[in-house]
C-alpha positions in Angstrom: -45.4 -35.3 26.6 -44.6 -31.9 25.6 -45.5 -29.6 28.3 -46.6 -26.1 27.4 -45.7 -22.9 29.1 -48.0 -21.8 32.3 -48.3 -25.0 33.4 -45.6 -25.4 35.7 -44.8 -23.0 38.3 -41.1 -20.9 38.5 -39.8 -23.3 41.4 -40.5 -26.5 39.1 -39.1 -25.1 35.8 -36.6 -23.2 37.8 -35.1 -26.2 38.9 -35.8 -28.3 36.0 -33.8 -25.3 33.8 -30.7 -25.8 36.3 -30.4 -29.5 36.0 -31.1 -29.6 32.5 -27.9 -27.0 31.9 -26.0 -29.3 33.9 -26.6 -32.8 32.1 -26.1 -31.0 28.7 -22.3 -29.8 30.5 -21.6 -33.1 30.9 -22.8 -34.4 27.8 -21.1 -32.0 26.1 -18.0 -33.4 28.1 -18.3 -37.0 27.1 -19.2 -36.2 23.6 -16.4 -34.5 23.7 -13.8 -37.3 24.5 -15.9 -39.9 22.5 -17.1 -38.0 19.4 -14.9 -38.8 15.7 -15.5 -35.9 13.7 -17.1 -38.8 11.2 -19.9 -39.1 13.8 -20.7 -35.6 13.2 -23.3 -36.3 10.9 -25.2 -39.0 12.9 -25.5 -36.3 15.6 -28.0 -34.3 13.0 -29.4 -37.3 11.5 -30.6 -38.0 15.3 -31.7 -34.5 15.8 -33.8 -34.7 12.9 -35.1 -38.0 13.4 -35.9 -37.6 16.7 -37.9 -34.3 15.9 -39.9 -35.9 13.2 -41.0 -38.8 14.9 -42.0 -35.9 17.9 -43.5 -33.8 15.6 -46.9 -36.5 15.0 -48.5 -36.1 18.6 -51.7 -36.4 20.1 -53.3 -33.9 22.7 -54.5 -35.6 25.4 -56.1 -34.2 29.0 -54.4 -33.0 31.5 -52.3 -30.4 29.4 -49.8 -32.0 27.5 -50.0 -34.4 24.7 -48.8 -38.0 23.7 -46.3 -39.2 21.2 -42.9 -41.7 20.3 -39.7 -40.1 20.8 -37.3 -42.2 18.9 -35.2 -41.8 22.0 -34.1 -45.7 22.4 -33.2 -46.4 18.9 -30.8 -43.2 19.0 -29.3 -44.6 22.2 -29.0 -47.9 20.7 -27.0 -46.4 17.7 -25.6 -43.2 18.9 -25.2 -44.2 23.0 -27.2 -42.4 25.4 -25.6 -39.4 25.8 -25.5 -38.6 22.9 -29.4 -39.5 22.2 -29.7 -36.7 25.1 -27.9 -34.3 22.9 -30.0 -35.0 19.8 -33.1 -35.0 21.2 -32.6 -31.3 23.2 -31.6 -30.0 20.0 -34.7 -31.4 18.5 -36.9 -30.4 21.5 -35.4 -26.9 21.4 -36.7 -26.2 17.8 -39.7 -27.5 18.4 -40.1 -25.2 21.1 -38.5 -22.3 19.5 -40.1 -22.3 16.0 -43.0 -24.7 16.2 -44.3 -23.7 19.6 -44.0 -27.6 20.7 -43.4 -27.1 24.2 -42.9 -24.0 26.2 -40.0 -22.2 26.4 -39.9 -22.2 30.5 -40.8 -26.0 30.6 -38.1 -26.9 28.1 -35.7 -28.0 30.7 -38.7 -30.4 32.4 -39.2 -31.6 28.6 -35.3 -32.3 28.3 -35.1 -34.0 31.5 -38.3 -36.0 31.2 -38.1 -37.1 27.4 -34.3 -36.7 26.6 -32.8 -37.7 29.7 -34.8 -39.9 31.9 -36.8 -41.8 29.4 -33.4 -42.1 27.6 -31.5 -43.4 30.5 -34.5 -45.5 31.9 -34.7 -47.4 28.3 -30.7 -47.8 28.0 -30.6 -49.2 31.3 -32.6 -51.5 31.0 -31.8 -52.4 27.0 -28.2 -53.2 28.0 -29.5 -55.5 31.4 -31.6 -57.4 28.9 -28.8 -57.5 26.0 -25.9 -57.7 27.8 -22.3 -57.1 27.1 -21.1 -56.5 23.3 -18.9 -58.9 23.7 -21.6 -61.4 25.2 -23.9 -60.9 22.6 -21.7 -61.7 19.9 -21.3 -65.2 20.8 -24.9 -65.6 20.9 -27.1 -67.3 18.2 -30.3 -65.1 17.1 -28.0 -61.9 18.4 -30.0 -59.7 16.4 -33.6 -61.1 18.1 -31.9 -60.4 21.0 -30.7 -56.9 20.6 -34.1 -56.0 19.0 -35.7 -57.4 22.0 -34.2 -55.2 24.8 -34.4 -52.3 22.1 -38.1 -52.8 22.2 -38.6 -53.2 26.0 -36.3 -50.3 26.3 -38.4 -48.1 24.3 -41.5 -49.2 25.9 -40.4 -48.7 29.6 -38.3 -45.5 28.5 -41.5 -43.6 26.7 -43.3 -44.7 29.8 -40.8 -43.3 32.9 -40.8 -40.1 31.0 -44.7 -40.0 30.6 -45.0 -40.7 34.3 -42.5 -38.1 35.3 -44.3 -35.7 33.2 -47.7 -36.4 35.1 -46.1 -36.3 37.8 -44.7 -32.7 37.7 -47.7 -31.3 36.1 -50.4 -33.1 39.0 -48.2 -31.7 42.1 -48.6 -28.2 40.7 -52.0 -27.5 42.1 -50.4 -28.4 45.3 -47.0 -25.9 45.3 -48.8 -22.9 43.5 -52.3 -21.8 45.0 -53.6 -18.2 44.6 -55.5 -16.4 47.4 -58.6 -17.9 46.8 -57.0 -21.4 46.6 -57.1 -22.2 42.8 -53.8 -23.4 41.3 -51.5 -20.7 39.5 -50.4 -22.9 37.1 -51.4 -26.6 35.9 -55.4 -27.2 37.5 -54.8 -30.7 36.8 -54.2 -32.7 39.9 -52.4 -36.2 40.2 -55.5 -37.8 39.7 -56.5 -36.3 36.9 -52.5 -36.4 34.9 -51.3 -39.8 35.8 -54.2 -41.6 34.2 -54.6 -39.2 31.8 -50.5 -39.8 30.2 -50.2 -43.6 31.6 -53.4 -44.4 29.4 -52.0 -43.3 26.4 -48.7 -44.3 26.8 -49.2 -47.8 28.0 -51.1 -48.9 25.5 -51.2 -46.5 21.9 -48.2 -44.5 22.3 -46.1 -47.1 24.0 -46.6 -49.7 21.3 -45.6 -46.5 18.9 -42.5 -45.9 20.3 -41.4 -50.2 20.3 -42.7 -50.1 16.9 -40.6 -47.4 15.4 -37.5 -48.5 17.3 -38.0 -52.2 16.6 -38.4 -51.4 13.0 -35.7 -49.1 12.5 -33.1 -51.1 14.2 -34.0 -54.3 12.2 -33.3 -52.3 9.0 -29.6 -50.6 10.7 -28.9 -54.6 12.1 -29.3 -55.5 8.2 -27.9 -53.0 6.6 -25.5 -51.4 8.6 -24.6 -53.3 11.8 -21.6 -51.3 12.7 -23.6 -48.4 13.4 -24.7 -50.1 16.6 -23.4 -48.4 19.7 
């Protein structure tokens, strides 16, 4: 879902930049009033994490390319705002060193990957889980947890893959030269939607449940108070 430079026009990453600097403020903020000093390291182990699992992805049409994020499972153990954190540290390296993404799309690639997608899954991970408390009294709570972890990751990987289409399609619409060919992304809506659903519905989708699922079932067994 990485989306390289010159494919999104100044307007779009513009405002993507400015929304981005504002959700890391108030990350920044929360960590700040949550965060033990002994959670330090989990912090990098997400960042690192979370840019390994990134680093195996897939170019697909349309401009961009397709991979798991790890973003659910770092919500699930770290909470979501500080998943956000992690993963625009880890998106920012990739962009910076690795040429992963561009620099002037990295606040779209935050606010797709490490926001929205994080948010979307967390929302609807603790609907299906429920309250700590709740889920504690429950029989087969760890089936349970697992199981809005892995609808969580699917739906997450997927609202961020959409958004991504989404702002990459509309730019043959907001940027047109003189002679009416797109500035920026040629790819229009019909072209980037099916291009990044396709993938991510099905292959990358299933990636993401799999490495969440997986991971979590080993941190339930091992270390269950590292659940957020």
């Amino acid at each position: 879902m990485h989306i390289p430079d010159g494919y999104l026009g100044p307007e779009t990453y513009g405002s993507f930049w400015a929304v981005t600097l504002g959700l890391l403020y108030v990350a920044g903020r929360k960590l700040k009033k949550t965060l033990k000093a002994a959670d330090a390291p989990l912090l990098a182990l997400g960042a690192a994490a979370s840019f390994v699992v990134m680093m195996f992805n897939v170019p697909i049409m349309g401009g961009t390319s397709g991979h798991a994020t790890g973003g659910m499972l770092l919500a699930v153990v770290l909470g979501p705002w500080a998943a956000f954190i992690c993963m625009s540290i880890a998106l920012a390296v990739q962009a910076l060193v690795f040429g992963d993404g561009g620099i002037t799309s990295y606040g779209a690639n935050c606010f797709n990957m490490a926001f929205a997608g994080v948010f979307a899954g967390w929302a609807l991970y603790r609907l299906l889980a429920g309250k700590k408390e709740n889920i504690e009294k429950k029989k087969n709570k760890n089936k349970r947890i697992l199981f809005a972890a892995g609808c969580g990751a699917y739906f997450g990987i997927n609202v961020a893959a959409f958004l991504t289409a989404l702002e990459l399609g509309i730019q043959p619409i907001l940027d047109k030269g003189a002679d009416g060919r797109p500035l920026y992304s040629p790819f229009p809506l019909k072209v980037t939607i099916p291009a990044l659903m396709a993938g991510h519905l099905t292959l990358f989708g299933f990636a993401e449940v799999a490495f969440t699922v997986l991971a979590l079932a080993y941190l339930l067994k091992s270390h269950p108070e590292l659940i957020f």
